[in-house]
VEXLUMNU-919045 format. One record per residue (C-alpha): y, z, x negated; residue in one letter; chain. Coordinates in nm, 3 decimals, padded with zeros to 5 digits. Each point is the difference from the previous one (the first is absolute). Layout:
<nodes>
{node {Y Z X} A A}
...
</nodes>
This chain:
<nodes>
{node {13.804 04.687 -04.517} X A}
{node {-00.341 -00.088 -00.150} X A}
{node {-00.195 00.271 -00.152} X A}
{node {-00.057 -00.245 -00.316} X A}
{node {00.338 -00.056 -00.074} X A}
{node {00.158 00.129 -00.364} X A}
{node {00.266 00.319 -00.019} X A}
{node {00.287 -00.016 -00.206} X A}
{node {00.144 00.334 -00.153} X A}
{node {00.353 00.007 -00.069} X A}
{node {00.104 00.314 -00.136} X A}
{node {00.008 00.156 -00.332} X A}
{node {-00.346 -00.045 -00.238} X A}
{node {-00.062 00.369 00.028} X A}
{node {00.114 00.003 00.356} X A}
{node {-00.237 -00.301 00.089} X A}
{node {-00.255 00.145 -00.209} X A}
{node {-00.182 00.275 00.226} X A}
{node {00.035 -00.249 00.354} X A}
{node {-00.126 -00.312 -00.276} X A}
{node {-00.332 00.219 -00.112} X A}
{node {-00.050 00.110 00.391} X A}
{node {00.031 -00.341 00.161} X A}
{node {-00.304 -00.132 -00.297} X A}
{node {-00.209 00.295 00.079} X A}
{node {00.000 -00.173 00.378} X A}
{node {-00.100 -00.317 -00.146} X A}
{node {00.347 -00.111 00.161} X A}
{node {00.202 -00.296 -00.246} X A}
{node {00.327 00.114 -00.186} X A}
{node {00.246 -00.139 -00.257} X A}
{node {00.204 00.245 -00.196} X A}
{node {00.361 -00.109 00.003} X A}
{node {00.208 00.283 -00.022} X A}
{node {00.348 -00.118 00.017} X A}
{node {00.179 00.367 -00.073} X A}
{node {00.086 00.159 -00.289} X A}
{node {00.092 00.394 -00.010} X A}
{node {00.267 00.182 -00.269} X A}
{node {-00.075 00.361 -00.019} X A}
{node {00.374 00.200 00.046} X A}
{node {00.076 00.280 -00.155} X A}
{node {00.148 00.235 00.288} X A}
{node {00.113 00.381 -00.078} X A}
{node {-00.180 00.250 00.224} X A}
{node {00.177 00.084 00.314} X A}
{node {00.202 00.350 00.014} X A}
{node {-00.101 00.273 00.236} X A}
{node {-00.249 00.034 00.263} X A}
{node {-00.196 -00.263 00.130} X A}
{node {-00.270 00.005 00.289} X A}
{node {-00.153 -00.331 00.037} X A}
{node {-00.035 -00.334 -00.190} X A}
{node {-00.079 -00.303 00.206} X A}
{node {-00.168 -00.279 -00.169} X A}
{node {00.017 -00.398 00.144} X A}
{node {-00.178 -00.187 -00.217} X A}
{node {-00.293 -00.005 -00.287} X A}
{node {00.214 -00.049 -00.258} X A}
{node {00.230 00.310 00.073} X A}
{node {-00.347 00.199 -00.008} X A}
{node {-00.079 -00.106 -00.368} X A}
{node {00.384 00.067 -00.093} X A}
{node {-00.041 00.317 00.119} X A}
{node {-00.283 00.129 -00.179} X A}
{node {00.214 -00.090 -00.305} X A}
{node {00.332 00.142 00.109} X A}
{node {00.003 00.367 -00.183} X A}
{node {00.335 00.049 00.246} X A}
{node {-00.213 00.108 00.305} X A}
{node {00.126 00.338 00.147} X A}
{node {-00.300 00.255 00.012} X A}
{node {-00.130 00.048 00.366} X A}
{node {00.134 -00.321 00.110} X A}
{node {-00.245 -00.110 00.308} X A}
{node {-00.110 -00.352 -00.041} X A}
{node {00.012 -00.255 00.321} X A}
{node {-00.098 -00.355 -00.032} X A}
{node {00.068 -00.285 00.252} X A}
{node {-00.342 -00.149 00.021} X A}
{node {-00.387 00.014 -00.120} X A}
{node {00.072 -00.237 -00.289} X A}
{node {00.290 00.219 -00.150} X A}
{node {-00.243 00.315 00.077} X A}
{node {-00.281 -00.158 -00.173} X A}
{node {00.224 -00.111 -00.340} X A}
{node {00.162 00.378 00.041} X A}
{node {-00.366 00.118 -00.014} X A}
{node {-00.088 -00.200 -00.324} X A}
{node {00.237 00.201 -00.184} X A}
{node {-00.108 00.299 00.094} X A}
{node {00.313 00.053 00.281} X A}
{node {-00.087 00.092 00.332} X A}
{node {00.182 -00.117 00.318} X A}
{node {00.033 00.335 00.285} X A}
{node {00.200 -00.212 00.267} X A}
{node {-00.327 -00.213 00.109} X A}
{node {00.140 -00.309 00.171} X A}
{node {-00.001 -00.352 -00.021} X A}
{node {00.291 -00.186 00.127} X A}
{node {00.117 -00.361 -00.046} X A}
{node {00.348 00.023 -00.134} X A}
{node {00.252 00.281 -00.108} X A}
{node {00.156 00.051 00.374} X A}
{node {-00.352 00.070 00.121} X A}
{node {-00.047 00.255 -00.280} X A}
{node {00.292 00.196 00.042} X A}
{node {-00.085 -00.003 00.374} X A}
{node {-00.376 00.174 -00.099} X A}
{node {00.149 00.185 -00.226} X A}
{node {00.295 00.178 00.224} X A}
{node {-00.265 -00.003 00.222} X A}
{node {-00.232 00.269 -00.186} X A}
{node {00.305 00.204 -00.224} X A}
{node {00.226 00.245 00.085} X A}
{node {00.326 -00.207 -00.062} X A}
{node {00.257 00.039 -00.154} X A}
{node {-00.190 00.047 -00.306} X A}
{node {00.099 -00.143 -00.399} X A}
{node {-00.222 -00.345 -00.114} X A}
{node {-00.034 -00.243 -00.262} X A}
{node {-00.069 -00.326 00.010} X A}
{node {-00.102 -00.137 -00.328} X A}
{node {-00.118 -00.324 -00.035} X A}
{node {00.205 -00.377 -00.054} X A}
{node {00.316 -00.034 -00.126} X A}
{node {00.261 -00.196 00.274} X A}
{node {-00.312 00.149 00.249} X A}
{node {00.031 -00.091 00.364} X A}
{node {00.225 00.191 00.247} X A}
{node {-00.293 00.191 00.168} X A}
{node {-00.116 00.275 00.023} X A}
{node {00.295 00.135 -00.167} X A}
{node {00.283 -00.111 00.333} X A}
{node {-00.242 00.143 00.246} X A}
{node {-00.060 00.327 -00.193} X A}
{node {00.394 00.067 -00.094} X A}
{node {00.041 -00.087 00.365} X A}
{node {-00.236 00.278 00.083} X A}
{node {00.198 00.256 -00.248} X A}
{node {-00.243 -00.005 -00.270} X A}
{node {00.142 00.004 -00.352} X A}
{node {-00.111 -00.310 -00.176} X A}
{node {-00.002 -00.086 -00.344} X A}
{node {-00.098 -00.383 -00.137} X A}
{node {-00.148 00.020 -00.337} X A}
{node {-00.058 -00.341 -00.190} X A}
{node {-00.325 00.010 -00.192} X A}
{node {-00.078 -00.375 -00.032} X A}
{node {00.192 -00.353 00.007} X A}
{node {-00.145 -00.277 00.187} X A}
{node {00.062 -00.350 -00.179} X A}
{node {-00.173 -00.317 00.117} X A}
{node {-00.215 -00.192 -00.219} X A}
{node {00.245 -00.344 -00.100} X A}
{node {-00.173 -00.337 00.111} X A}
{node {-00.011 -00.142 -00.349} X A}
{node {-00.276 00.292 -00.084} X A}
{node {-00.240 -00.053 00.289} X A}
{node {-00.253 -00.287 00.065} X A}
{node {00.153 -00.322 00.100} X A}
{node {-00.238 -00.059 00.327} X A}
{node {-00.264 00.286 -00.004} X A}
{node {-00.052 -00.028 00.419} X A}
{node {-00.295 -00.176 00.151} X A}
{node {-00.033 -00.092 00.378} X A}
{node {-00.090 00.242 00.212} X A}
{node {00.177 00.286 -00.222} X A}
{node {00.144 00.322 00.174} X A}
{node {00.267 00.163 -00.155} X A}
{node {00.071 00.372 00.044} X A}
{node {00.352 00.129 -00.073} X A}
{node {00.092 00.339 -00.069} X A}
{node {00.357 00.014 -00.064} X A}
{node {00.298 -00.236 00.051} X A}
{node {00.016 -00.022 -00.298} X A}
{node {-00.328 -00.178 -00.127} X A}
{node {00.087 -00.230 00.352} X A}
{node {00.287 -00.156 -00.215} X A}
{node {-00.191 -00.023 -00.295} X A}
{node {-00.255 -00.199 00.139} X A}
{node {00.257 -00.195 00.154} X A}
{node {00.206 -00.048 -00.293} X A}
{node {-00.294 -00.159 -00.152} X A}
{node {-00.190 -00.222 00.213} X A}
{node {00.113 -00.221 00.326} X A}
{node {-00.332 00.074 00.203} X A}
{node {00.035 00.232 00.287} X A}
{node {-00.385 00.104 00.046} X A}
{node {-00.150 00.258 00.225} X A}
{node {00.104 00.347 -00.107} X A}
{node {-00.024 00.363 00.168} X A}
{node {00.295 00.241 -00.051} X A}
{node {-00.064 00.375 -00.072} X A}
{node {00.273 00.061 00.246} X A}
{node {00.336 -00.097 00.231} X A}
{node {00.223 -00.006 -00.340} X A}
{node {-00.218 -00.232 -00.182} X A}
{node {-00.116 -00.183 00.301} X A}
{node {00.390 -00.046 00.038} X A}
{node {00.055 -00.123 -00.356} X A}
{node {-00.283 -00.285 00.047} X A}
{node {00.151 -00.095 00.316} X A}
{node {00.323 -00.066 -00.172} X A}
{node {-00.162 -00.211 -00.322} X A}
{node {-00.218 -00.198 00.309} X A}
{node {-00.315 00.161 -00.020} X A}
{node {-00.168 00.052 00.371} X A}
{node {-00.138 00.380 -00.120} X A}
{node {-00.252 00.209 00.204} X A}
{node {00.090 00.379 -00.015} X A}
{node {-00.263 00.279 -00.058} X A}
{node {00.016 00.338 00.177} X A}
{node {00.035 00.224 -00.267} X A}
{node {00.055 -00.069 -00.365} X A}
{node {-00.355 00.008 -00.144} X A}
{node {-00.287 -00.238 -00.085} X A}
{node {-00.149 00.025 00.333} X A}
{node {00.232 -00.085 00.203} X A}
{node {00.089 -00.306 -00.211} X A}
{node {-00.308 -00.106 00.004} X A}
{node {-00.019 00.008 00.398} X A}
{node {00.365 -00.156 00.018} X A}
{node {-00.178 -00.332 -00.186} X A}
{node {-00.329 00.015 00.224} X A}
{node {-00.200 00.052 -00.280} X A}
{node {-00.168 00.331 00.158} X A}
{node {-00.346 -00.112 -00.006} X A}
{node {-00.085 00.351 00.191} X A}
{node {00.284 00.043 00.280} X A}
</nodes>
């Protein structure tokens, strides 16, 4: 892909809004189209014990910081550098230091570097995917799914009727903003998927996605050829 070519960020405004200010600083062309919106749940803090907390996305980093259910001494774990750097901006620090593409690959690292069995929490979406959690009950870990957010999609009638231009590449960072876009608009452009889940998801609504390596900025921006240093 051309080095000139325009970057389209799907996810929520404040999601988009630290990859948005970074992709500018490199003189690189963006449009802002976050197709996510995010409720804020209200989920009781866990009882007992609880040695880690593994976070998978951004978003489950800022619902952290304002969950006031967090278990004191809880470990913190995050599944790649953009989760670690949106768990940093809130003043949380991740201890596990990986950075995996998807939630298999993070309960893998993680089993890899604990002593297992041991107790964890996995806050984040509500309805979240089946990994990390399968692998890590699998492996005799306690696990415990805490809802701190809702995911809803953006409805067509309340986003631009053809904001696209030729040459656009679209990256996706859920499933779920992959059938928002396709809910609204019949064009199938170029787009790069964060990882095999979403890259699955666009395959199914027709899109032809490249897949980054891990689920960070970098890696997306490789997966499109827009590395202008490789």
């Amino acid at each position: 892909m051309d080095a000139g070519r325009r970057i389209v960020l799907t996810r929520e405004a404040q999601g988009n809004a630290p990859w948005l200010a970074e992709l500018r600083a490199r003189g690189m062309a963006v449009l802002d189209l976050p197709l996510l919106r995010y409720e804020t749940l209200a989920a009781p803090a866990p009882e007992g014990r609880w040695d880690w907390a593994l976070v998978t996305s951004p978003q489950g980093a800022r619902s952290l910081a304002e969950w006031d259910g967090l278990p004191d001494g809880v470990k913190l774990g995050a599944l790649g550098d953009g989760t670690r750097a949106a768990l940093e901006a809130v003043g949380l620090y991740d201890v596990l230091g990986v950075n995996e593409p998807d939630g298999a690959a993070l309960a893998r690292a993680f089993l890899e570097c604990v002593d297992a069995p041991c107790r964890v929490l996995l806050p984040g979406a509500e309805g979240r995917l089946r990994e990390p959690g399968a692998s890590l009950r699998a492996a005799g870990c306690k696990v415990l799914e805490v809802a701190l957010y809702r995911t809803s999609a953006v409805p067509p009638g309340e986003l631009p009727p053809a904001p696209l231009a030729p040459g656009d590449v679209v990256f996706f960072c859920s499933p779920t903003a992959v059938r928002a876009f396709a809910a609204a608009w019949s064009e199938r452009p170029a787009c790069v998927a964060i990882g095999a889940t979403t890259a699955a998801a666009a395959r199914e609504a027709g899109f032809a996605p490249e897949v980054a390596a891990t689920p960070d900025l970098e890696a997306m921006i490789r997966a499109a050829g827009l590395d202008r240093n490789p």
